[in-house]
N, C-alpha and C positions, 0 to 999 in steps of 0.2 A: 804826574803825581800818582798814577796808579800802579805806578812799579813801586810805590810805599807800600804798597796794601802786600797782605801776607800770602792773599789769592785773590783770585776776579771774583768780584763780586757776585757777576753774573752765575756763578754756580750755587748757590742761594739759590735761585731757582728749580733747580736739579731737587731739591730737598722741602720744599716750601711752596705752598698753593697758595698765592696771592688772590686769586680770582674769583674765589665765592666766601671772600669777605665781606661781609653783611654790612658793618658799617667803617667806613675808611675815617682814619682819624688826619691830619693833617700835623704831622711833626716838622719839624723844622731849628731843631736844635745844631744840624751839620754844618759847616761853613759848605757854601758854596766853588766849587771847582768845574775846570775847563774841561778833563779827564776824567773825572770821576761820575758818575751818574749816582746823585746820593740818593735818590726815589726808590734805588733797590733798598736800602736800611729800610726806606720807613714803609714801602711796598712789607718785608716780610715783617715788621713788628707788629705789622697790622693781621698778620698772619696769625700770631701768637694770642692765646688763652692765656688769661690772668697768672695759672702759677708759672706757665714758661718766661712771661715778662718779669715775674716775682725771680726767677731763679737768674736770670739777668740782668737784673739792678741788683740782686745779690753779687753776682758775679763782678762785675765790673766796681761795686762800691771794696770787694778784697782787691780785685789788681791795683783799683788809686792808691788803696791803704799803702799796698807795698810799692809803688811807685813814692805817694809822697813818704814813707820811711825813707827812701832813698835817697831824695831831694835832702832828705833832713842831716843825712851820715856823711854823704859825701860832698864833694867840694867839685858841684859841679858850674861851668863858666856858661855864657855870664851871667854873674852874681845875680844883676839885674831882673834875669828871666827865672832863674834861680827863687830868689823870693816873687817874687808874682807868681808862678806854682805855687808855693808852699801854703800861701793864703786861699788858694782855691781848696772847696771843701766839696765833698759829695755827701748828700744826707744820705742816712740809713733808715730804711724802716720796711717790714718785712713782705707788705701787701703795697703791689702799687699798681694806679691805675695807668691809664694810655699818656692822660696831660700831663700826670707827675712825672712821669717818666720822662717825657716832655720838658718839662719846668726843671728837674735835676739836672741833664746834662747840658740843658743852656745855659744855669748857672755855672755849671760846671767850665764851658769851654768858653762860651763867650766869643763867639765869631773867632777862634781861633782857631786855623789851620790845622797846625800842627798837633793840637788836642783833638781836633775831629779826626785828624789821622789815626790818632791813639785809639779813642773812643772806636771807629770802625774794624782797626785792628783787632780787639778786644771782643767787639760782636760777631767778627769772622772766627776767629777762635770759640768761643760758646756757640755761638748758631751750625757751625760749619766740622764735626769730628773730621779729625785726621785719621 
């Protein structure tokens, strides 16, 4: 599954000092994977000060928007999976702490795969400049 991902995660570390974080929070809103080590996501969120997780649930609540826009326009199969997106909501709101952040994308993915794919894909993009 990690030839999903857009880069190794592991390079997040290149960027980001996990290791004199004061207090480690315990996220766990990723699905769990064979390939994937998801302790790197929640290793660097723990990394981040309040407006960088602010500018990150910013982030990611614009790409859902234009994702479920898109869900909405096109005529994508199957139907099925199709609407069960469309009903998933990301709340907005412009200060978030470590749990909310926490609490939004579990609602958000829901032990699904293929949304924690998205959702990782999404934080490699924001966390990670090309």
């Amino acid at each position: 599954m990690s030839d999903k991902l857009i880069i190794d995660p592991d390079e997040l570390y290149k960027l980001y000092d996990y290791r004199n974080v004061e207090e480690y929070y315990r996220f766990d809103f990723l699905s769990n994977f064979n390939s994937i080590d998801v302790d790197i996501f929640y290793d660097i969120l723990n990394s981040l000060n309040d407006k960088e997780l602010s500018n990150l649930n910013n982030y990611i609540f614009k790409q859902w928007s234009l994702t479920h826009l898109n869900l909405t326009i096109e005529e994508i199969k199957p139907h099925k999976r199709r609407k069960i997106l469309q009903q998933r909501k990301y709340d907005h709101s412009k200060n978030v702490t470590k749990t909310e952040l926490n609490n939004k994308l579990s609602k958000l993915i829901q032990d699904d795969q293929i949304l924690s794919l998205y959702i990782m894909n999404q934080m490699l993009k924001f966390l990670y400049p090309f």
